[in-house]
C-alpha positions as CSV (number, residue, x, y, z in Angstrom):
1,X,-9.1,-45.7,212.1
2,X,-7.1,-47.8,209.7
3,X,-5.3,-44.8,208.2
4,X,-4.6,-43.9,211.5
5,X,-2.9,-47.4,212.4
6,X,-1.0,-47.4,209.3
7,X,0.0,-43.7,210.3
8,X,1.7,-44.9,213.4
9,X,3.3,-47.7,211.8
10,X,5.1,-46.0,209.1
11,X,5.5,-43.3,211.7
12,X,7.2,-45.4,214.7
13,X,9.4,-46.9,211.6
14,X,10.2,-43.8,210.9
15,X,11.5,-42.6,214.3
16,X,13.2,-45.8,214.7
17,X,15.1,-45.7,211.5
18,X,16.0,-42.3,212.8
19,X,17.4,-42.9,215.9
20,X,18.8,-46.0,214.8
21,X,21.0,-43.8,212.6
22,X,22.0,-41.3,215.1
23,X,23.4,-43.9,217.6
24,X,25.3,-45.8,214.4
25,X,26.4,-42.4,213.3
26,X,29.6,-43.1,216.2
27,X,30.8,-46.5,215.4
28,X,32.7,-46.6,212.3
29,X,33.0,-49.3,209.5
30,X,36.0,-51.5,210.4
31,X,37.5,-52.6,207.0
32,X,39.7,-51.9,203.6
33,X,38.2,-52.3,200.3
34,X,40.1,-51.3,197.6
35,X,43.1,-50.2,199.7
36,X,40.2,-47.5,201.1
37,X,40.4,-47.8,204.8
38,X,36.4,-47.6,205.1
39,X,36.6,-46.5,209.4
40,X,38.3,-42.8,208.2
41,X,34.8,-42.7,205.7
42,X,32.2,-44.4,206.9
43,X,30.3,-45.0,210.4
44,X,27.1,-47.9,210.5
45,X,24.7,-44.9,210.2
46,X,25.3,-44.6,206.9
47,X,24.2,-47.8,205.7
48,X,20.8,-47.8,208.0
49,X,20.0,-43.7,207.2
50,X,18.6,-44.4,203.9
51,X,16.1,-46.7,204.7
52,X,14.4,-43.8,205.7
53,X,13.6,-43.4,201.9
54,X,11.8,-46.7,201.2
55,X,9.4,-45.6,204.5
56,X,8.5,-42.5,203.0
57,X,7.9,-44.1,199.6
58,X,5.7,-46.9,200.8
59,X,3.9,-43.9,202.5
60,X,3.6,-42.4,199.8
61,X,2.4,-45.3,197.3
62,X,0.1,-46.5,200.0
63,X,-1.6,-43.1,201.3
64,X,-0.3,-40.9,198.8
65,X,1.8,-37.3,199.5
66,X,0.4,-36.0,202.4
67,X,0.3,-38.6,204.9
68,X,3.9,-39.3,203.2
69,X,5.0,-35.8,204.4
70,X,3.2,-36.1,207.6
71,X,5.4,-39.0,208.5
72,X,8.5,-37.1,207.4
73,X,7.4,-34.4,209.9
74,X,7.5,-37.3,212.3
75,X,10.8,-38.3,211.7
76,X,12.3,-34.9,211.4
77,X,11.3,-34.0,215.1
78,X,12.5,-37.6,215.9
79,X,15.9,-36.3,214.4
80,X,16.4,-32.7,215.7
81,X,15.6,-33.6,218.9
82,X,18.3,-36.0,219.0
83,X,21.1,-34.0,217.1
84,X,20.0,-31.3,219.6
85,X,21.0,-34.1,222.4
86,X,24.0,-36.1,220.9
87,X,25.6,-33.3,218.5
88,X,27.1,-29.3,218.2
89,X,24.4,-27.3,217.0
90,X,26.0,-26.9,213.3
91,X,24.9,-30.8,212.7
92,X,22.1,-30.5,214.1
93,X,21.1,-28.0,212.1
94,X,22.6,-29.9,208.9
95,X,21.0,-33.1,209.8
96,X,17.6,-31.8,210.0
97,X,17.8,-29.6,207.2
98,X,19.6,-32.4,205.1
99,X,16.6,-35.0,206.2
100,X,13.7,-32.7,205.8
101,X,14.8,-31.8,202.2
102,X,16.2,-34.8,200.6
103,X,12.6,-37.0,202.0
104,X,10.6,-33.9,200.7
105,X,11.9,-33.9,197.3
106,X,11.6,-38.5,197.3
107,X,8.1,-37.6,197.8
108,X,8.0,-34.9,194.8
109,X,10.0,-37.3,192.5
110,X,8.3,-40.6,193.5
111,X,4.9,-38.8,193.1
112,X,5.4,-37.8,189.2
113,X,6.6,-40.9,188.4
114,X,4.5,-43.6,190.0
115,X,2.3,-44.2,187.5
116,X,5.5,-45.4,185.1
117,X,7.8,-49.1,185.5
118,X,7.4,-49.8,189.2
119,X,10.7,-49.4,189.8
120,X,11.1,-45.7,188.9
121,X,9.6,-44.2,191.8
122,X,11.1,-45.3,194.6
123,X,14.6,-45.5,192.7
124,X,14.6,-42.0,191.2
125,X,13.2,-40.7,194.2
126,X,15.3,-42.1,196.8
127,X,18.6,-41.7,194.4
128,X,17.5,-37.9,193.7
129,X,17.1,-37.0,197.2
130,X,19.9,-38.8,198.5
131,X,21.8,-36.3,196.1
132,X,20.5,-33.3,197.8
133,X,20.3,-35.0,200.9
134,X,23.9,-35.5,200.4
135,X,25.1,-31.7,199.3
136,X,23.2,-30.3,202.2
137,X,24.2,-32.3,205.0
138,X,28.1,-32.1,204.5
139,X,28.0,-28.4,203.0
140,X,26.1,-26.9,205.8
141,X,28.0,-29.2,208.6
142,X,32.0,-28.6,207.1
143,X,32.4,-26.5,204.4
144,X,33.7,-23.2,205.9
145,X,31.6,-20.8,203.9
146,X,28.8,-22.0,206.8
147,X,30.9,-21.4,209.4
148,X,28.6,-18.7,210.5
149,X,26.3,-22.0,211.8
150,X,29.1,-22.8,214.1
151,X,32.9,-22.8,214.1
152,X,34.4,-25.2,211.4
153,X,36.1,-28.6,212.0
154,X,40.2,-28.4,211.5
155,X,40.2,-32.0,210.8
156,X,37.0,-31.9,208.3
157,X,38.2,-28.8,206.7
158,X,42.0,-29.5,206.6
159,X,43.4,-31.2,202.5
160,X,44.4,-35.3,202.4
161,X,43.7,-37.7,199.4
162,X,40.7,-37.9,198.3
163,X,39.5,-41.5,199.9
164,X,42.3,-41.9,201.1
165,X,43.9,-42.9,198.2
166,X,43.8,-40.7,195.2
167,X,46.6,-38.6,194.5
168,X,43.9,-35.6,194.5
169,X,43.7,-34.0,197.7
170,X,40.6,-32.5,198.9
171,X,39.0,-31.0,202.2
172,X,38.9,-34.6,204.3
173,X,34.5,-33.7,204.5
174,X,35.1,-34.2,200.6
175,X,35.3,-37.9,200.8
176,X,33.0,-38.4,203.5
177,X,30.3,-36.9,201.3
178,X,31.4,-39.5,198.4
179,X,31.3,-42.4,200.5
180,X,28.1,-41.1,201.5
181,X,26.4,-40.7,198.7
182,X,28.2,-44.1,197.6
183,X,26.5,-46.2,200.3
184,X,23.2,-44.4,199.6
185,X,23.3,-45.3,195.8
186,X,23.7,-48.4,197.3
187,X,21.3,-49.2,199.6
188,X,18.6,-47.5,197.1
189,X,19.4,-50.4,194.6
190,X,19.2,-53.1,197.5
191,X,15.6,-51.2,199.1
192,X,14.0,-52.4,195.7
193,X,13.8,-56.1,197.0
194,X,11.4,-55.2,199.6
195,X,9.5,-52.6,197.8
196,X,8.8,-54.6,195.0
197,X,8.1,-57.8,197.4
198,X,5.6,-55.6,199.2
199,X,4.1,-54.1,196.3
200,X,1.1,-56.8,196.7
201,X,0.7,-55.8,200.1
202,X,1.1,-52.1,200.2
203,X,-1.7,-51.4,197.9
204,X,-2.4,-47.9,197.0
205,X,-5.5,-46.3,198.6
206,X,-8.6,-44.6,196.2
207,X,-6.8,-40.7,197.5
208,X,-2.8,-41.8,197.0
209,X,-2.4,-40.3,193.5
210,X,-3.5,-37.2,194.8
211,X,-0.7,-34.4,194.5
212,X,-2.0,-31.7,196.7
């Protein structure tokens, strides 16, 4: 019964993460930093998306890989239905694809690693798979060797400076997947403060080590 509870829990946090993210996705980040004009880069979703990871972790050191990936199954469904509802088929496709992956392998990385520094799991997992994460998402939604998922974005597709300010032009999808992965890096440094504050609380159970 309490496994259960704490199921639904990290479950419904989960899902709300989730669909927190895909209504962020459509407001961009007002702002210049750097001379980068952050609204052609980045939208809110991007900073609440990879919170995701320190769910699945605290799954995972809790209950151990299994229930970890259960609750990824959770939030997956949570995310395809909505891409299905607010976006073209080609992101759908890339967002689930991108989510199921890049939480999968944070469960694979965090696993071999949580018995080292407590900081090494969740950070190398959550870094690792927001790499992947990363690469699949943008690759499968703009880069026109996947056009066969659906037709490809002029704008996405089409050369400007990279951020907006290099001299280096690349396809405009090229930065996003920088900022991206920028952000990410960043809010898997931050997500240590409350892992390690609920370290005491979170306590692993007598089955969480298991790798099956």
């Amino acid at each position: 019964m309490l496994n259960k509870r704490y199921f639904f829990v990290y479950s419904l946090l989960m899902t709300t993460i989730v669909v927190a993210s895909n209504f962020l996705v459509q407001h961009p980040v007002d702002g210049v930093l750097a001379g980068i004009n952050l609204a052609d880069l980045l939208t809110f979703g991007a900073f609440t998306y990879p919170i995701a990871f320190l769910v699945t972790d605290l799954t995972n050191r809790q209950f151990g890989p299994q229930v970890a990936r259960r609750v990824v199954l959770v939030g997956f469904i949570a995310g395809v239905l909505l891409s299905i509802l607010l976006a073209t088929p080609r992101i759908a496709i890339a967002s689930g694809s991108a989510f199921l992956v890049g939480q999968l392998l944070d469960i694979s990385v965090f696993n071999r690693l949580r018995q080292q520094t407590w900081w090494k799991a969740p950070l190398m997992g959550s870094l690792i798979g927001s790499v992947l994460d990363t690469i699949i998402f943008f690759s499968l939604s703009f880069a026109p060797v996947f056009g066969f998922i659906g037709p490809n974005d002029d704008f996405a597709i089409a050369a400007a400076p990279i951020l907006g300010v290099l001299s280096a032009e690349a396809p405009r999808w090229i930065s996003w997947a920088i900022a991206d992965f920028g952000v990410k890096m960043l809010i898997g440094f931050i997500m240590l403060l409350p892992y390690g504050a609920l370290m005491s609380v979170v306590r692993p159970m007598p089955t969480a080590s298991r790798t099956a």
